[in-house]
C-alpha positions in Angstrom: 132.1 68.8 61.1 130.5 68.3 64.7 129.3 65.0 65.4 125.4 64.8 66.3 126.0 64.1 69.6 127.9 67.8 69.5 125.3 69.0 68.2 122.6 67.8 70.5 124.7 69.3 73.2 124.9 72.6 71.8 121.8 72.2 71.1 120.7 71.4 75.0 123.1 74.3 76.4 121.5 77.1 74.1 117.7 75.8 75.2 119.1 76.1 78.4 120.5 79.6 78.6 117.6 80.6 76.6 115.4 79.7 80.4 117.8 81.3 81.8 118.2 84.3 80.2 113.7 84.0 80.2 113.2 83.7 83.5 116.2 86.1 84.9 116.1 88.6 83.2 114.0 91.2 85.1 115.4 89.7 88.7 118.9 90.9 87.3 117.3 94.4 86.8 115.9 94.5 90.3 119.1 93.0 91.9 121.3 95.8 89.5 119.0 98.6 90.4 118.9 97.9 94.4 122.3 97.6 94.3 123.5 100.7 92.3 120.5 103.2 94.2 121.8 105.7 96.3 120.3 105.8 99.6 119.7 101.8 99.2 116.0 100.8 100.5 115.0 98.6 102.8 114.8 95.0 102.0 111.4 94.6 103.1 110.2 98.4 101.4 111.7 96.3 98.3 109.5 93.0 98.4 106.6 94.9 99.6 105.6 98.2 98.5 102.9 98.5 101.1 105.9 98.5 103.7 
Protein backbone atom coordinates (compact mmCIF):
# COMPACT_ATOMS: atom_id res chain seq x y z
CA UNK A 1 0.00 0.00 0.00
CA UNK A 2 1.37 3.57 -1.01
CA UNK A 3 2.51 5.61 1.65
CA UNK A 4 0.56 9.17 1.95
CA UNK A 5 3.31 10.94 0.88
CA UNK A 6 2.88 8.64 -2.52
CA UNK A 7 -0.20 9.43 -2.57
CA UNK A 8 0.01 13.26 -2.24
CA UNK A 9 2.44 12.97 -5.18
CA UNK A 10 0.26 11.24 -7.36
CA UNK A 11 -2.09 13.19 -6.22
CA UNK A 12 -0.07 16.59 -7.26
CA UNK A 13 1.12 15.06 -10.82
CA UNK A 14 -2.59 14.19 -11.88
CA UNK A 15 -3.78 17.98 -10.85
CA UNK A 16 -0.99 18.87 -12.78
CA UNK A 17 -1.52 17.15 -16.12
CA UNK A 18 -5.14 17.82 -15.63
CA UNK A 19 -3.81 22.09 -16.33
CA UNK A 20 -2.07 20.77 -18.71
CA UNK A 21 -4.12 18.83 -20.67
CA UNK A 22 -6.93 22.24 -19.75
CA UNK A 23 -5.03 24.78 -20.99
CA UNK A 24 -3.30 22.89 -24.19
CA UNK A 25 -5.48 21.34 -25.51
CA UNK A 26 -6.84 23.50 -28.36
CA UNK A 27 -3.08 25.07 -28.93
CA UNK A 28 -2.14 21.28 -29.78
CA UNK A 29 -5.01 21.40 -32.46
CA UNK A 30 -3.79 24.57 -33.99
CA UNK A 31 -0.12 23.54 -33.87
CA UNK A 32 -1.37 19.81 -35.46
CA UNK A 33 -3.52 21.43 -38.00
CA UNK A 34 -0.77 24.17 -39.26
CA UNK A 35 1.49 21.62 -39.48
CA UNK A 36 -0.30 18.78 -41.36
CA UNK A 37 -2.25 21.68 -44.00
CA UNK A 38 -1.17 21.40 -47.38
CA UNK A 39 -0.12 24.61 -48.75
CA UNK A 40 0.98 25.74 -45.06
CA UNK A 41 -0.24 29.55 -44.26
CA UNK A 42 1.54 32.18 -43.35
CA UNK A 43 2.49 32.65 -39.82
CA UNK A 44 1.06 35.94 -39.48
CA UNK A 45 -2.37 34.95 -41.85
CA UNK A 46 -2.44 32.37 -38.73
CA UNK A 47 -2.33 34.77 -35.65
CA UNK A 48 -4.36 37.27 -37.49
CA UNK A 49 -7.13 36.55 -39.65
CA UNK A 50 -7.41 40.21 -40.77
CA UNK A 51 -3.90 39.58 -42.39
Amino acid sequence: MPSEETKERIVKAIDIGRVVLHYGWIPFIIYVGYTRSNPQPSLIKLITPLA
